[in-house]
Structures are given as structure tokens and as C-alpha cells.
C-alpha positions, 0 to 999 in steps of 0.5 A: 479488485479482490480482498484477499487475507494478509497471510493468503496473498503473501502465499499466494506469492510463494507459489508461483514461479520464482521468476515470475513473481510480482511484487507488493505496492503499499498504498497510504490513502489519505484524504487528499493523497495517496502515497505509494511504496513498491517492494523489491523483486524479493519482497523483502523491502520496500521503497518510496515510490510516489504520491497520487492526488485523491479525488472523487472525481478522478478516480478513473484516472488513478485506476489508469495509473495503478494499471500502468504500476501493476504492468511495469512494475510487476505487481501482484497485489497491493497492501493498504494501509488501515487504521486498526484501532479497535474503533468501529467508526474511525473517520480514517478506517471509513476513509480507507474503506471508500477508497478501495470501494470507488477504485472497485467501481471503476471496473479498471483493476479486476482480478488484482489482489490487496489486503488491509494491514495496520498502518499504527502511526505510520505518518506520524511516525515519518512527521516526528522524524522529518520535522527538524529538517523544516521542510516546505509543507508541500515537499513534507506532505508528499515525504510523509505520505510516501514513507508512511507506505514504505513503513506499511509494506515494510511491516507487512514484509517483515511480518511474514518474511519472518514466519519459517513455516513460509519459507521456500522449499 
């Protein structure tokens, strides 16, 4: 895996082929799951896709499952959700940072792109929303996390679908 600048990896995107571009996956890590979200063909939004179950020791098969997304899905890079709180030890941030570094381990992923974006409350954002549906706790974890990375890509999308100087020529 390589790490790419935010506003690097969406122009990286603008310069290919317009039919042959890929889309984004958002990726929410937890300590326990990752929630995943997919952008449509255009980028421009993001929709909920799933939750993986974290573990060190199942790491290789979580790079087999991000293989399979990147080839049926298209994939041309993927936006992490990183706590950026201006905190340089937070427990989340270090979390964030072990799990691109055991999916890099794997060797499985060379070549694909990913950058950090702020995820600035987005579970607890999609928690508040969903609390009054009194939801099992299993069914409103996998919710939470698969929405938090919809509000991870969706303002990583926003931000640079926004920026006029990036639009298509």
C-alpha cells in the first residue's frame, strides 16, 4: 500500500480515462471492526457497504477480502477515516495507524493507494442518530460503523468535488 496526499489521490483519479476510473472505498477501523463504504462510479457519493471483523490474527484474510472489493468494485484507492484532533498520542489515531501497517505487512495490496481523512465524530454522529430506533446492540454497531464511513468518504468527496480548480476539462 502506498500513502498518497488527499488532494494527490483524488487528481490522480481526474487524469485517467473517464471510463476507466475507479472509485473510492471509506474505510472506518475500529478496534474490533472495520466499516466499509463505496463511492459511486462518479464520485460523488458514498454508500454503505459492510463491516469486516478486526484481528491481528486475521489480517491476511481481510487483504483477500479487500482484493476481491478493489477487483469487483473497481477500486482506485481507499480513504481511512483518522481521528485528527490535534492529539499526538490518541489511542484511536495509533489504532488507525496499526491497521494500514499490518494490511502493508501482508504484502497482498502493493500498489493501491489510500490517504488519511478526518473522521471528526463520525460514529458518534451516526450513534445519536440511530439511538432512538432502540436497535440490538449487534445490528446498531454494524449501522454505526458502516455509516461512519459513509460520512468519511462522503466529506472526503464533498470536499474536493467542491474545488472548481479540479473539475474536468
Amino acid at each position: 500500500m502506498k500513502y498518497v496526499r488527499p488532494l494527490n489521490l483524488f487528481r490522480d483519479l481526474l487524469k485517467g480515462n473517464a471510463l476507466e476510473r475507479g472509485r473510492f472505498l471509506g474505510l472506518d477501523v475500529g478496534d474490533k471492526y472495520v466499516g466499509l463504504a463505496v463511492s459511486d462510479p462518479d464520485n460523488k457519493i458514498a454508500s454503505p457497504l459492510s463491516v469486516l471483523f478486526r484481528k491481528k490474527t486475521n489480517m491476511h484474510l481481510m487483504a483477500l477480502d479487500f482484493q476481491r472489493l478493489i477487483s469487483e468494485l473497481s477500486l482506485s484507492g481507499f480513504i481511512v477515516g483518522y481521528p485528527f484532533d490535534g492529539q499526538r498520542r490518541n489511542a484511536d489515531a495509533v489504532q488507525v495507524k496499526i491497521f494500514i501497517d499490518d494490511l502493508c505487512k501482508t504484502g497482498k495490496l502493493e500498489g493501491v493507494k489510500y490517504t488519511f481523512w478526518d473522521e471528526c465524530f463520525t460514529s458518534k454522529n451516526v450513534e445519536l442518530l440511530i439511538k432512538p430506533l432502540k436497535l440490538p446492540p449487534i445490528l446498531s454497531k454494524t449501522i454505526i460503523d458502516k455509516f461512519a464511513a459513509v460520512g468519511i468518504l462522503q466529506a472526503y468527496l464533498d470536499h474536493f468535488n467542491r474545488r472548481p480548480e479540479l473539475e474536468e476539462r
